[in-house]
C-alpha positions as CSV (number, residue, x, y, z in Angstrom):
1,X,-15.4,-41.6,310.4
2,X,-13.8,-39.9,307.2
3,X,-11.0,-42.1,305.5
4,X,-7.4,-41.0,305.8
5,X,-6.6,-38.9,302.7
6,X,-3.9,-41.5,300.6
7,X,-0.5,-40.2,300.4
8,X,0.6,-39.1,297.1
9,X,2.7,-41.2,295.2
10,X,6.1,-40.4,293.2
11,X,4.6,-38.8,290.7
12,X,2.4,-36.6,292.8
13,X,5.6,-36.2,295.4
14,X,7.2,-34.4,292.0
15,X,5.1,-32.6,291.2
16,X,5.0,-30.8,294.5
17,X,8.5,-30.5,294.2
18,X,8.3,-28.4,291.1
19,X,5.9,-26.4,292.6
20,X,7.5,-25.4,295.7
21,X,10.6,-24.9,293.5
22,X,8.5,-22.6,290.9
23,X,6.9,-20.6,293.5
24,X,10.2,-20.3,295.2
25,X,11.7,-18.8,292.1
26,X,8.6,-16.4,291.3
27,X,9.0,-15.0,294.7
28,X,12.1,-14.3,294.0
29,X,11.5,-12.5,290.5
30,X,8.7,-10.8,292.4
31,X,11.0,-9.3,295.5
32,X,13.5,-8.5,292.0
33,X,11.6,-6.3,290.4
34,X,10.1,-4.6,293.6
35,X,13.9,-4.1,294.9
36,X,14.9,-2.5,291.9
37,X,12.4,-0.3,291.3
38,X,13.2,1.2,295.1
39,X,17.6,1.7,294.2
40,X,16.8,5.4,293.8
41,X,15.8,5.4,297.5
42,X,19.2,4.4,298.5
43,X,20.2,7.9,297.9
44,X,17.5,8.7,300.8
45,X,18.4,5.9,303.1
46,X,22.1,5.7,302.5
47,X,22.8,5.4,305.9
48,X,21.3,1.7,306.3
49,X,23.0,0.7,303.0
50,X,26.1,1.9,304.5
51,X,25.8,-0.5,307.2
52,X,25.0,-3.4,305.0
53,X,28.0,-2.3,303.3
54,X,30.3,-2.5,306.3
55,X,28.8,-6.4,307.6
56,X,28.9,-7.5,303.9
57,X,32.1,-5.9,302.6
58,X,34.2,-4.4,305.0
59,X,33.9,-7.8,308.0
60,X,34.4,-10.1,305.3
61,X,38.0,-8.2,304.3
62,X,39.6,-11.1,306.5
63,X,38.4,-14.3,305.6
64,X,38.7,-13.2,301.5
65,X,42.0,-12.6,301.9
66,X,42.9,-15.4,303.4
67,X,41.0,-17.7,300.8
68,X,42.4,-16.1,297.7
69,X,46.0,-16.1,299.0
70,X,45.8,-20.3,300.0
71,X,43.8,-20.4,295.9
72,X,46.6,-18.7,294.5
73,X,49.4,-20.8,296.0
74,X,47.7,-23.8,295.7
75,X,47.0,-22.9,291.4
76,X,50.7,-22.5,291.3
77,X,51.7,-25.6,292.9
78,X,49.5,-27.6,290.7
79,X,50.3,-25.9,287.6
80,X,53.7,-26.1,288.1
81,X,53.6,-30.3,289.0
82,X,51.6,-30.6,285.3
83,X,54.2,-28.4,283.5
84,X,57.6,-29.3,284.6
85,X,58.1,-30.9,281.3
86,X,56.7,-28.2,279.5
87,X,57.1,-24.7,280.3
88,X,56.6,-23.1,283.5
89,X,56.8,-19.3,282.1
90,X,52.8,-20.3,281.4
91,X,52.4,-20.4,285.8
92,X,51.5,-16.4,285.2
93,X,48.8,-16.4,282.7
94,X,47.0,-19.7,284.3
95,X,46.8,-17.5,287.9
96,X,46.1,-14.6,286.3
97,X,43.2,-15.5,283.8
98,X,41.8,-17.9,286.7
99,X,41.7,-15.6,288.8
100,X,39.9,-13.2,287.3
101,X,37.5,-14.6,285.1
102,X,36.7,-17.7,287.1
103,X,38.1,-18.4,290.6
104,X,37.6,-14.6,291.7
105,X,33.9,-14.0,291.0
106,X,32.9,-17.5,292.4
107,X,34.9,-18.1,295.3
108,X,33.4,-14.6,296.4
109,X,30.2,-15.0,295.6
110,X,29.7,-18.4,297.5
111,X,31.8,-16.6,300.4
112,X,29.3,-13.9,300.5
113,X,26.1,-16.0,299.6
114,X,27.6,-17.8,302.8
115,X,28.2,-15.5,305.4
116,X,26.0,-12.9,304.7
117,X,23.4,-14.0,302.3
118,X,23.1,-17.1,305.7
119,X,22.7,-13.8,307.8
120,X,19.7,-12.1,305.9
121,X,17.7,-15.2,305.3
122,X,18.3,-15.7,309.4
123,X,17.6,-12.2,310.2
124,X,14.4,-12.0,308.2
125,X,13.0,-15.4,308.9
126,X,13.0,-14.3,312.6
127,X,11.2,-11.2,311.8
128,X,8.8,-13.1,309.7
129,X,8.3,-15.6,312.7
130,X,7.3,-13.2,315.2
131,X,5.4,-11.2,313.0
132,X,7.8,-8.4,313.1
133,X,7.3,-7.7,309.5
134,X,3.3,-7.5,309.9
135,X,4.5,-5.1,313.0
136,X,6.4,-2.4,310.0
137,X,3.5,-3.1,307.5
138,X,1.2,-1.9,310.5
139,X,3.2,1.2,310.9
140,X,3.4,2.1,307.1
141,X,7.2,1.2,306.4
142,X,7.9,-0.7,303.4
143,X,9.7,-4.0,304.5
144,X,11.2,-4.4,301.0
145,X,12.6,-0.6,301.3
146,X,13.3,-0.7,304.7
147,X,14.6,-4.2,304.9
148,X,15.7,-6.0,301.2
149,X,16.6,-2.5,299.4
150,X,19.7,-1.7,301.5
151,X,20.8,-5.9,301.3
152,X,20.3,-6.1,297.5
153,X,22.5,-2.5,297.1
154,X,25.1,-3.3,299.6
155,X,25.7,-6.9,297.8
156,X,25.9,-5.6,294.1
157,X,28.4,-2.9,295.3
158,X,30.6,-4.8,297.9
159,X,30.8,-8.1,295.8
160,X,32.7,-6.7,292.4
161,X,35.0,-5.0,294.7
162,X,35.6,-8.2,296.9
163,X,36.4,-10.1,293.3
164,X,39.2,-7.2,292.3
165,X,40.4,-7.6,296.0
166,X,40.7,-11.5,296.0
167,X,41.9,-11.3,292.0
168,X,45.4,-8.8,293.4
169,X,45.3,-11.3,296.6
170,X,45.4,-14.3,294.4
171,X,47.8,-13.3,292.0
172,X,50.3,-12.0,294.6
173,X,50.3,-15.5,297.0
174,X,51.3,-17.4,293.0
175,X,54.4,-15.1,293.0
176,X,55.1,-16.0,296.6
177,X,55.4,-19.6,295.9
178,X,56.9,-18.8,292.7
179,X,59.5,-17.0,295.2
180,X,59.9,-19.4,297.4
181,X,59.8,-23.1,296.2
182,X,62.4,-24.4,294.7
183,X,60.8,-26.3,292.5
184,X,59.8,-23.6,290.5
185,X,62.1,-22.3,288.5
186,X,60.9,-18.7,286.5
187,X,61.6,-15.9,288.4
188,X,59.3,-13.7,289.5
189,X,58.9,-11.2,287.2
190,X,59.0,-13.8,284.4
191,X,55.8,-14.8,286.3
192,X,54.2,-11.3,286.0
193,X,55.5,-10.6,282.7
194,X,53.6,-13.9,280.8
195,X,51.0,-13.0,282.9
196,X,50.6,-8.9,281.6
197,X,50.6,-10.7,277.8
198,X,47.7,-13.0,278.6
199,X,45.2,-11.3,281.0
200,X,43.1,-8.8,279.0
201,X,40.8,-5.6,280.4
202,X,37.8,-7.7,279.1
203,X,38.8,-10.6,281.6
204,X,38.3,-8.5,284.2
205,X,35.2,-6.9,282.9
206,X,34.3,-10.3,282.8
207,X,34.6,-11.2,286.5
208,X,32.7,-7.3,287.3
209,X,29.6,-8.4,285.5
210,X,29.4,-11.3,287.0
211,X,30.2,-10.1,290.3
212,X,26.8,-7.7,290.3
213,X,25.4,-10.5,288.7
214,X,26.0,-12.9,292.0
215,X,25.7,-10.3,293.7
216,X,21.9,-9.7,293.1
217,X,21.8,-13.5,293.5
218,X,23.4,-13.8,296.7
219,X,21.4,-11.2,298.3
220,X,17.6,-11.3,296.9
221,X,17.2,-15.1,297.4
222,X,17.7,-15.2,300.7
223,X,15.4,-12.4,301.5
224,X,13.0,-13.6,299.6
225,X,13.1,-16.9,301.6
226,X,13.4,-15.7,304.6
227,X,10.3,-13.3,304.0
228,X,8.9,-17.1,303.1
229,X,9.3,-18.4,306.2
230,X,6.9,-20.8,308.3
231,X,7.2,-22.7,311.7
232,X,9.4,-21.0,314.1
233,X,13.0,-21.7,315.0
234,X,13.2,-25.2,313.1
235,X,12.0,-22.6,310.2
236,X,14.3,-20.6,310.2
237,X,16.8,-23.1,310.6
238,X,15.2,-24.7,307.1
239,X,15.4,-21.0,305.6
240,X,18.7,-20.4,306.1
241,X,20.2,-23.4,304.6
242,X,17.9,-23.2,301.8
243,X,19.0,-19.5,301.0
244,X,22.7,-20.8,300.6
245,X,21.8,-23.9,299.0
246,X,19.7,-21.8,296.8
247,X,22.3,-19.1,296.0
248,X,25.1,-21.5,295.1
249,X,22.8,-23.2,292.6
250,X,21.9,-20.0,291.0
251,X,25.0,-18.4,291.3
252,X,26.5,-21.6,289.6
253,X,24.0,-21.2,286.5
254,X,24.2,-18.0,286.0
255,X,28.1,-18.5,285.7
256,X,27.8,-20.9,283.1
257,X,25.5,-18.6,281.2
258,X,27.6,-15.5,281.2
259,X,30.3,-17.6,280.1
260,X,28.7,-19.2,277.4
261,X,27.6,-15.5,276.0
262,X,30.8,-13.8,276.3
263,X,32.2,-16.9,274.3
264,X,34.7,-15.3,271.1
């Protein structure tokens, strides 16, 4: 009888880890580089890009607005609580600059990376399983045209416009409670007004780049797990809440970095 292969022990438990986690990210470099390379077919195949478009961009129109509006309030009511014995007339230029270079890009990209990049690590898991993506392979269509190319466009376009949307959004439900509670005491176009002198063009540039930044993120790391995926519905299951996990760590680094490089 053979003997019962030992189970690896902490150190050889890590080391898988940083395997799984390496390959993970080569895959995703790989699927990159292949993605990008096919853009200039989304001139050929802008009809499934503009579908991706509308269930990434358009259907998420709702729940965006919604979130930056609650942000907004919410960044006014605790500003204002911090400087009541200071100056209030600085309630514009915290919203505005949050807003833009911060709040904006990130609460949109982990929206997106969460309803949508969720749906394409689901939706191509299951094709994976049943062997629906050997099935286009067989019939000469390029999966990562036909599938990843019209996701990767759709998220790099939608995703800077979802941050300008949630950025107007944002800024407008700070003037409402500005309106509104009495505890605040500038009007409202002492809000706006403080808030014109401190955000600058490059602040939003800032929150653009980073938006097709985490936009790439949010839509090539799920595909590229779900293309990974292995075991049937418990698989996919595992896919899918890797791809967000996934996302909102890189999305998270890659925020810091962009910050630290557009430092004065």
């Amino acid at each position: 009888m053979a003997p019962m292969a030992a189970e690896p022990g902490p150190l050889g438990r890590l080391g898988a880890r940083v395997l799984d986690v390496l390959q993970i990210l080569g895959e995703a470099v790989s699927l990159f580089v292949a993605t990008v390379r096919l853009v200039p077919a989304a001139v050929v195949d802008r009809g499934r890009v503009v579908a991706q478009l509308v269930r990434i961009g358009t259907d998420t129109l709702w729940i965006a607005a919604l979130l930056s509006l609650f942000v907004g309030m919410v960044l006014v009511v605790q500003a204002a609580g911090q400087v009541r014995n200071v100056s209030q007339d600085i309630l514009g230029p915290i919203v505005g600059i949050s807003m833009t270079k911060e709040l904006g890009p990130v609460m949109m990209a982990f929206l997106l990376a969460g309803r949508a990049g969720s749906a394409m690590a689901a939706e191509l898991g299951s094709m994976t399983v049943y062997d629906e993506i050997n099935a286009l392979r067989t019939m000469d269509i390029d999966p990562v045209r036909f599938l990843v190319m019209p996701r990767f466009v759709a998220a790099t376009l939608a995703l800077p416009v979802l941050i300008l949307y949630a950025d107007f959004i944002g800024v407008w439900g700070g003037a409402l409670v500005v309106a509104v509670d009495p505890v605040i005491r500038i009007p409202v176009a002492s809000y706006f007004d403080r808030m014109l002198e401190w955000v600058k063009f490059g602040d939003f540039v800032t929150g653009l780049v980073k938006g097709l930044v985490f936009g790439m993120i949010a839509s090539i790391v799920p595909c590229a797990i779900g293309l990974r995926t292995k075991g049937g519905t418990e698989g996919i299951a595992v896919s899918t809440t890797s791809a967000v996990v996934w996302s909102f760590i890189l999305i998270l680094l890659f925020d810091f970095l962009i910050v630290r490089m557009t430092l004065d």
